[in-house]
N, C-alpha and C positions, 0 to 999 in steps of 0.2 A: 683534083676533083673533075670530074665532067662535068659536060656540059650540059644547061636542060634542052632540050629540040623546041624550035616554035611550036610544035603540036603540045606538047606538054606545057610550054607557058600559058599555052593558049583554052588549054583544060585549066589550068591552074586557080588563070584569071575568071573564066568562067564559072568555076566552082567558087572562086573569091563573092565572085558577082549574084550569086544564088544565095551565099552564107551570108552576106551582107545585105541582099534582100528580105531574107528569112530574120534578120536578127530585125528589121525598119519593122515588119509582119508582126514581128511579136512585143515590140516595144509600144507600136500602136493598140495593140491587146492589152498589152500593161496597162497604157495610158487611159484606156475605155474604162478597163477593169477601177483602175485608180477612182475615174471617176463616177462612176458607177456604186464605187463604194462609200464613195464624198456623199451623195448624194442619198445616198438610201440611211450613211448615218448620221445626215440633217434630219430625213426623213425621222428616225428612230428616234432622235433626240428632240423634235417639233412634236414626236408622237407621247413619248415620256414626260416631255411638260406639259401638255396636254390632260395628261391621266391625273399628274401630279399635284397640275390647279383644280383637278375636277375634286380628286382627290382631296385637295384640302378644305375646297368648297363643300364637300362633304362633311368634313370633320369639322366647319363653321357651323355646318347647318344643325348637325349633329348639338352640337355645345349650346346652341342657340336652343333646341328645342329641349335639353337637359334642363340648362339653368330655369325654362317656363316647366317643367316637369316639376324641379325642384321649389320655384314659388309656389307653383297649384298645392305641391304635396304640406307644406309648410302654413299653407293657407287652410286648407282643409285640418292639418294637425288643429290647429288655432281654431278651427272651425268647432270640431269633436271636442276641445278642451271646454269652448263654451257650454257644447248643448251638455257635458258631463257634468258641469258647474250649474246646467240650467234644472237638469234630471235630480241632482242631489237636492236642489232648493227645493223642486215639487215631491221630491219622496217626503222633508221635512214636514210641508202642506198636507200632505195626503195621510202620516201620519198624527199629525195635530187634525185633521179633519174626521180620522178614525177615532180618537181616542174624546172629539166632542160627541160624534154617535153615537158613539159608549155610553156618554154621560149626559144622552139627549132626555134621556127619561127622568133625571134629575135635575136636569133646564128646564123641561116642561113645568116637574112640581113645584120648583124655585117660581118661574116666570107664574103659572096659577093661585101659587102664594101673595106674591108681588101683588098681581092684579087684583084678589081680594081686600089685600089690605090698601091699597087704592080706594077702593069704594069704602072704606070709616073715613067718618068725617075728622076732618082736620080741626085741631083744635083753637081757640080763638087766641092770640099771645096775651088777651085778659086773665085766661085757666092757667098761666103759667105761673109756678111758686119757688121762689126763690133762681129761677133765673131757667127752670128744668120747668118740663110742660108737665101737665095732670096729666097720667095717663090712664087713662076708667081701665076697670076692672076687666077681662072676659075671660068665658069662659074657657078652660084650657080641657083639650083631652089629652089622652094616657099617652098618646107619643108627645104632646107639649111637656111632660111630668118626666119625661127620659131626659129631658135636654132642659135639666135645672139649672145647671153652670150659664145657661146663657139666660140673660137680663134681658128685660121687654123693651121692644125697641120700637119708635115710631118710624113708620116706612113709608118714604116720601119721591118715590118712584114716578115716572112716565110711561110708565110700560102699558 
């Protein structure tokens, strides 16, 4: 083998000396880079739990305001079920109130009846025979002569 010349050991080492400075160059690059990256996926990771509380903060708030959503809607359901309950009872009223208007002209003649036979005198419990009152005679007209089935009755009203 031959030998290498001093000039050649001395490129050798020189170029050793460059190669070895270049590899320190780019290991410190790594090392930057390394932590450059440490850092940014703190960063990324501080940023994601971040999102992630807000995030569920949201979906609290969310459920929070569901479940008041869902009492209001529940409350009001029970609301409508009364005034439905309260609507049916006054249709009953307004019905029964219709069907007295109806038959207010047959209240009036009833109640004018009444108040007539108010004013005969009452009889004294001396006139009574056999334990039934005297009841006098009157005169009847032709609709009293329709309505033979019913018996004379004294009428002892406040009307």
């Amino acid at each position: 083998m031959s030998a290498l010349s001093t000039v050649q050991i001395k490129e050798a080492n020189a170029h050793l000396a460059a190669l070895h400075h270049r590899v320190a160059e780019l290991e410190g690059t790594v090392r930057e880079q390394a932590e450059s990256l440490i850092r940014k996926d703190e960063q990324y990771r501080a940023s994601i739990r971040d999102i992630a509380d807000a995030k569920n903060r949201e979906i609290a708030e969310f459920q929070k305001r569901l479940a008041q959503s869902e009492e209001e809607t529940q409350r009001l359901v029970a609301s409508i079920k009364d005034k439905d309950r309260e609507l049916e009872r006054l249709r009953h009223h307004s019905r029964l109130l219709a069907q007295m208007c109806h038959s207010r002209p047959l209240l009036d003649a009833l109640v004018s009846l009444m108040a007539e036979a108010e004013g005969i005198p009452r009889l004294s419990t001396l006139e009574q025979h056999n334990g039934l009152p005297k009841i006098p005679d009157y005169p009847q007209s032709d609709g009293d002569l329709e309505d033979s089935d019913v018996d004379r009755t004294l009428f002892g009203t406040t009307v």
